[in-house]
Each structure stands twice: as structure tokens, then as C-alpha cells.
PyMOL commands that place a pseudoatom at each C-alpha (Angstrom):
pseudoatom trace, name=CA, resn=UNK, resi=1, chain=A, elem=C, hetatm=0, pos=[36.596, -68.909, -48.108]
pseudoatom trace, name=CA, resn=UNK, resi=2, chain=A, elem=C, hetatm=0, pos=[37.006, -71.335, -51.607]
pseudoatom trace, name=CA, resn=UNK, resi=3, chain=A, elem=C, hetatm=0, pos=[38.555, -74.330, -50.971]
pseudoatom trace, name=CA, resn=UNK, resi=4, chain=A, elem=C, hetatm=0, pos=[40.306, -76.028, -53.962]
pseudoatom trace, name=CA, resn=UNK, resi=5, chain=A, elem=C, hetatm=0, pos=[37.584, -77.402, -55.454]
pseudoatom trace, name=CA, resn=UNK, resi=6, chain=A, elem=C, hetatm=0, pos=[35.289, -74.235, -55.493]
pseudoatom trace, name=CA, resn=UNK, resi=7, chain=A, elem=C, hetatm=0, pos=[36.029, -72.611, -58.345]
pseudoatom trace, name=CA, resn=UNK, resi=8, chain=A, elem=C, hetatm=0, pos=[34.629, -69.043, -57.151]
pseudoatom trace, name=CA, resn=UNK, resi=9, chain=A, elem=C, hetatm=0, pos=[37.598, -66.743, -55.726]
pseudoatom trace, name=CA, resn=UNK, resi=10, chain=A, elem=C, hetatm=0, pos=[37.100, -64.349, -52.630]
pseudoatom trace, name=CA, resn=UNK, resi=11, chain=A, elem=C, hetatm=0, pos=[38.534, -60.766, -52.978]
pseudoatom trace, name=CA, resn=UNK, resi=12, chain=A, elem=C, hetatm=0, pos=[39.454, -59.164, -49.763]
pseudoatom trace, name=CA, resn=UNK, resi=13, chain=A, elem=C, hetatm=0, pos=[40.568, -55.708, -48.680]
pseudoatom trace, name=CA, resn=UNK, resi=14, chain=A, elem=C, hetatm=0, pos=[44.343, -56.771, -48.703]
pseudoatom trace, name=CA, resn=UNK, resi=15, chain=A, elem=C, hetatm=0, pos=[43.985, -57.718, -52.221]
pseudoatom trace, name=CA, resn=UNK, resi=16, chain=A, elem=C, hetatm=0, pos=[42.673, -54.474, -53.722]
pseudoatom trace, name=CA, resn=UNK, resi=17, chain=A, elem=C, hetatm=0, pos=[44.865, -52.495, -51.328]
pseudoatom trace, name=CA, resn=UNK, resi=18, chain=A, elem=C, hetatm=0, pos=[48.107, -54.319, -52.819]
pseudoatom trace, name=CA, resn=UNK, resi=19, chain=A, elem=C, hetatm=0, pos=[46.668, -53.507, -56.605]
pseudoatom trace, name=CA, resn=UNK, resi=20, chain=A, elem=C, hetatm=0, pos=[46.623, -50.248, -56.218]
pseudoatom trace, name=CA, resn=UNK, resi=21, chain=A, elem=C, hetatm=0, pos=[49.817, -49.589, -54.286]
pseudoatom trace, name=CA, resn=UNK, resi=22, chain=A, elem=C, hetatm=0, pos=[51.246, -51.760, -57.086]
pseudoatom trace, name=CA, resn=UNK, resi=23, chain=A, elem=C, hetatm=0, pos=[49.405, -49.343, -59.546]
pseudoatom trace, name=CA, resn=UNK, resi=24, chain=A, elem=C, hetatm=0, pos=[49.831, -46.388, -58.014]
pseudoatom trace, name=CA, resn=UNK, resi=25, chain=A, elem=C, hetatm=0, pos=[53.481, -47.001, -57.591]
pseudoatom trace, name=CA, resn=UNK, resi=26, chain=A, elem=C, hetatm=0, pos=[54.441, -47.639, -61.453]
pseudoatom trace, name=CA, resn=UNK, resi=27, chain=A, elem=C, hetatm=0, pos=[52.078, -44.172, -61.953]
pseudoatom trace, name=CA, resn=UNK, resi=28, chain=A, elem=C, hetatm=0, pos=[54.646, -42.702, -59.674]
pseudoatom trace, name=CA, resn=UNK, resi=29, chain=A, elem=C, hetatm=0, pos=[57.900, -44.480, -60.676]
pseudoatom trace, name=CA, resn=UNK, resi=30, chain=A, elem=C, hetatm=0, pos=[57.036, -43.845, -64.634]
pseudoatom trace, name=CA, resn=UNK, resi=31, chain=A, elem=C, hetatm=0, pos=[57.024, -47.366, -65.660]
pseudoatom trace, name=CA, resn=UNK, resi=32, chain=A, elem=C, hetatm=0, pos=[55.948, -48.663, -69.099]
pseudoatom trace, name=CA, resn=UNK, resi=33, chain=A, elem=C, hetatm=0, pos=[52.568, -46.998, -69.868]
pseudoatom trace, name=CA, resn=UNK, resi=34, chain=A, elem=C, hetatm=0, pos=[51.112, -50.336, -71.118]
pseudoatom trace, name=CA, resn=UNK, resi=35, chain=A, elem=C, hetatm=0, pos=[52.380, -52.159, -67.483]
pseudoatom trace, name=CA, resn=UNK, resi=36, chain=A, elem=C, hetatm=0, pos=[50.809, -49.310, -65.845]
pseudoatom trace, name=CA, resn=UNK, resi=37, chain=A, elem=C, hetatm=0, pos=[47.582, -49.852, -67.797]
pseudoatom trace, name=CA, resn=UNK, resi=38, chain=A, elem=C, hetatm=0, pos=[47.523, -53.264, -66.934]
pseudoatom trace, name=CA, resn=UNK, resi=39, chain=A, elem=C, hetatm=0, pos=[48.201, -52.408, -63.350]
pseudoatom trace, name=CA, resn=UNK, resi=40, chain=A, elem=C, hetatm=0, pos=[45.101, -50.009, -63.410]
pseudoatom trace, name=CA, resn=UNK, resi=41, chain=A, elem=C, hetatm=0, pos=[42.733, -53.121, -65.064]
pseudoatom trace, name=CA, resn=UNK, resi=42, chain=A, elem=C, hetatm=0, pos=[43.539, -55.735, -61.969]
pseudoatom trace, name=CA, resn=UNK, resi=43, chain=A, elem=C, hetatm=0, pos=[42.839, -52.939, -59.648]
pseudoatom trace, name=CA, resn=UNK, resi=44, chain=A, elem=C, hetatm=0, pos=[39.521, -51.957, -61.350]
pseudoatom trace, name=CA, resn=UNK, resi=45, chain=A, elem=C, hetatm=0, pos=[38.629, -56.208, -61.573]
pseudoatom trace, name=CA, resn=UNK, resi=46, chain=A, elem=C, hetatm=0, pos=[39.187, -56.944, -58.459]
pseudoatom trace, name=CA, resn=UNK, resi=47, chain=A, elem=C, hetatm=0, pos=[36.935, -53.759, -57.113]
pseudoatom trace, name=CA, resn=UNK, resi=48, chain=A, elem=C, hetatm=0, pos=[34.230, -55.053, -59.036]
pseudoatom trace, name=CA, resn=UNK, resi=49, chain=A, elem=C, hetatm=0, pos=[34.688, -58.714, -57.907]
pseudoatom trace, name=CA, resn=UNK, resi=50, chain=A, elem=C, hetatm=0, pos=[34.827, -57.649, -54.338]
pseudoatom trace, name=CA, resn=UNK, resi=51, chain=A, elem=C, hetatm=0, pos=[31.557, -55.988, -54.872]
pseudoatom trace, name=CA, resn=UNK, resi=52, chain=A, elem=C, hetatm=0, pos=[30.240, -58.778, -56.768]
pseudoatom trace, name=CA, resn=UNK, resi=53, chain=A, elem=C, hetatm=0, pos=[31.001, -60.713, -53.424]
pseudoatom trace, name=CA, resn=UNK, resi=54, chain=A, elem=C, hetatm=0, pos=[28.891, -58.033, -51.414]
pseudoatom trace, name=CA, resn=UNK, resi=55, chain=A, elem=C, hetatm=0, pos=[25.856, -58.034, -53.565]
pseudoatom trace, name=CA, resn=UNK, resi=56, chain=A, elem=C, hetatm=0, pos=[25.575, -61.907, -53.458]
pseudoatom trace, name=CA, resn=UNK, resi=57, chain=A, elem=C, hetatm=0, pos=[26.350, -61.991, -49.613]
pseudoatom trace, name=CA, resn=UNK, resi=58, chain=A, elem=C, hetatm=0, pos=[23.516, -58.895, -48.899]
pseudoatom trace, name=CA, resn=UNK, resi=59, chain=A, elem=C, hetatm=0, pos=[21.467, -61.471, -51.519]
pseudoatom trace, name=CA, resn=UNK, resi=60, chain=A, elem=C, hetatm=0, pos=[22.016, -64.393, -49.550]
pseudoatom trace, name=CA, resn=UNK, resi=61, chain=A, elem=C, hetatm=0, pos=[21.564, -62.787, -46.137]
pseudoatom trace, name=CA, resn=UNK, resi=62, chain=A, elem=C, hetatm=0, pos=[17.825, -61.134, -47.549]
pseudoatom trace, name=CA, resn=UNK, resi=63, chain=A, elem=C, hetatm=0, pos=[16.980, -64.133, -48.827]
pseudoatom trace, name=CA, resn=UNK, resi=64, chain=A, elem=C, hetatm=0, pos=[17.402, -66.484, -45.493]
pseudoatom trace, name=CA, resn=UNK, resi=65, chain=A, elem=C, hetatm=0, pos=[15.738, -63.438, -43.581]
pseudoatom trace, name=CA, resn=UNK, resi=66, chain=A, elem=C, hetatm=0, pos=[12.860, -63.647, -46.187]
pseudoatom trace, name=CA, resn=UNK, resi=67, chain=A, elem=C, hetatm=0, pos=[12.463, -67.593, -45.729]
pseudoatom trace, name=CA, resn=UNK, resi=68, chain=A, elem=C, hetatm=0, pos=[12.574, -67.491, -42.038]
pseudoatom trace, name=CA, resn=UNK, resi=69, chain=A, elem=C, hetatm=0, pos=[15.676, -69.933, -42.097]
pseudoatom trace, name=CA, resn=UNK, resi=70, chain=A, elem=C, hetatm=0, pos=[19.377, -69.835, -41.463]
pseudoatom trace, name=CA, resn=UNK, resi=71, chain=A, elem=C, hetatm=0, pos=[20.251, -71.481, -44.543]
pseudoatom trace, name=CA, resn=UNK, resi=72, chain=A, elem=C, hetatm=0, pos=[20.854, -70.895, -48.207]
pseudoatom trace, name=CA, resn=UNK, resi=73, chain=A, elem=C, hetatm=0, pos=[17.490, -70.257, -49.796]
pseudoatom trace, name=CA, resn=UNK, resi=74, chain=A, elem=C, hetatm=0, pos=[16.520, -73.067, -52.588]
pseudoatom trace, name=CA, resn=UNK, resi=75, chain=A, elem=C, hetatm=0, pos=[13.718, -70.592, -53.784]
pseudoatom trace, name=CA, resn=UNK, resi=76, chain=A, elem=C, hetatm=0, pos=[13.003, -70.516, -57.731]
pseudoatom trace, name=CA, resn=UNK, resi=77, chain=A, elem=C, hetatm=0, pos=[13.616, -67.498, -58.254]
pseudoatom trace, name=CA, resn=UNK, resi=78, chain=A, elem=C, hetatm=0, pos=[17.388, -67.306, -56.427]
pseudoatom trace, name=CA, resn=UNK, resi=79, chain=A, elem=C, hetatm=0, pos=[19.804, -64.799, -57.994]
pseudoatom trace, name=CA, resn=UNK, resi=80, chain=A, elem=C, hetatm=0, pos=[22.658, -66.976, -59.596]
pseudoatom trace, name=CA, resn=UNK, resi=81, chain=A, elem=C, hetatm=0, pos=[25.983, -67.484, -58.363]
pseudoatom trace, name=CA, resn=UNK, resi=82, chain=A, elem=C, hetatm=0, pos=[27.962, -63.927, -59.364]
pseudoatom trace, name=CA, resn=UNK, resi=83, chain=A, elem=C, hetatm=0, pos=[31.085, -64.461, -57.832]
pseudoatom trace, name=CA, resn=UNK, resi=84, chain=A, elem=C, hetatm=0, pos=[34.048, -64.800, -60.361]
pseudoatom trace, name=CA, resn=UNK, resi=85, chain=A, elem=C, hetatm=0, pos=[35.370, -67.737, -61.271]
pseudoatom trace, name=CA, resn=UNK, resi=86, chain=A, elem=C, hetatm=0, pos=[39.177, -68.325, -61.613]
pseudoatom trace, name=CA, resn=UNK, resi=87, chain=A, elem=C, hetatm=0, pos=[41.314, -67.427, -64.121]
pseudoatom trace, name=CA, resn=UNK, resi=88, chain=A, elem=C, hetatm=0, pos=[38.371, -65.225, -65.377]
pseudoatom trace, name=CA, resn=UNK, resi=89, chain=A, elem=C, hetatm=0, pos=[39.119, -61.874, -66.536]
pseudoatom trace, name=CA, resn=UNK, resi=90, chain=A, elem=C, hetatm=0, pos=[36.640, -59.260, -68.035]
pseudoatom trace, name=CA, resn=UNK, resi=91, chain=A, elem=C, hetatm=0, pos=[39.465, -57.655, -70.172]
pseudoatom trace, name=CA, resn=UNK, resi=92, chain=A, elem=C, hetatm=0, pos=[39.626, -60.802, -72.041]
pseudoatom trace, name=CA, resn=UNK, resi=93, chain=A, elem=C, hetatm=0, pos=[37.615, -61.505, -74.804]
for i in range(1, 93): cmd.bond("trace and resi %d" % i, "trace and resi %d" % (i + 1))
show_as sticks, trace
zoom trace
């Protein structure tokens, strides 16, 4: 989990299962086409930061099985850090 200086967010289940009842509920209640859109993008972000998450953790896990240690790997040719970072947002920009 991030603590308040870490600047990386974690995604869980509950997250992405509250988007898309939101979204899935102003699909069914007919609300504004353009909320409903926006509704649709935080879903689809915060799928693809979850996943984000699970590449970098199976990363992380291969590489300590790789070293033969328990900890993070400081090998030069580590994967960077994918995780989002707050307040990013692929729609912007």
C-alpha cells in the first residue's frame, strides 16, 4: 500500500468494481451522454492501472526468483517503476 509520501497509487478490485457500477448505472439510468463517457474512461484507467500493478508485481517477483534473493532486485537492466502516479490521467493531454 502507498503511504503519503509515495506518489504511486494502488488500484484494487473494490475500486474498478465501484467504476463500473457507477458506469453501468448512468448507461442504465440515461444520464448525460458526456457523464456517461466520462464514467466509461475512469473505469477503462483504472483497469489498466490495476494491470499495470500486476505486470510490475509478476516483474518484481521474477526478478527476486532470478537473483536468488528476497528483495527488490538492483539489477541494470530493472524494468522501471509503471505504476501510476497521482493525479495522472491518460485522457489528459
Amino acid at each position: 500500500m502507498a503511504d503519503e509520501t509515495d506518489p504511486r497509487v494502488d488500484v484494487t478490485d473494490a475500486d474498478i468494481l465501484a467504476a463500473k457500477r457507477a458506469w453501468l448505472s448512468a448507461c442504465d439510468r440515461g444520464l448525460d451522454p458526456a457523464r456517461t463517457a466520462r464514467l466509461h474512461d475512469s473505469y477503462r484507467w483504472l483497469v489498466s492501472a490495476q494491470a499495470q500493478q500486476i505486470a510490475e508485481q509478476f516483474r518484481q517477483t521474477h526478478r527476486r526468483r532470478r537473483d536468488g534473493g528476497d528483495g527488490p532486485s538492483s539489477s541494470a537492466d530493472a524494468d522501471e517503476d509503471v505504476r501510476p502516479t497521482r493525479g495522472s490521467d491518460p485522457r489528459a493531454g
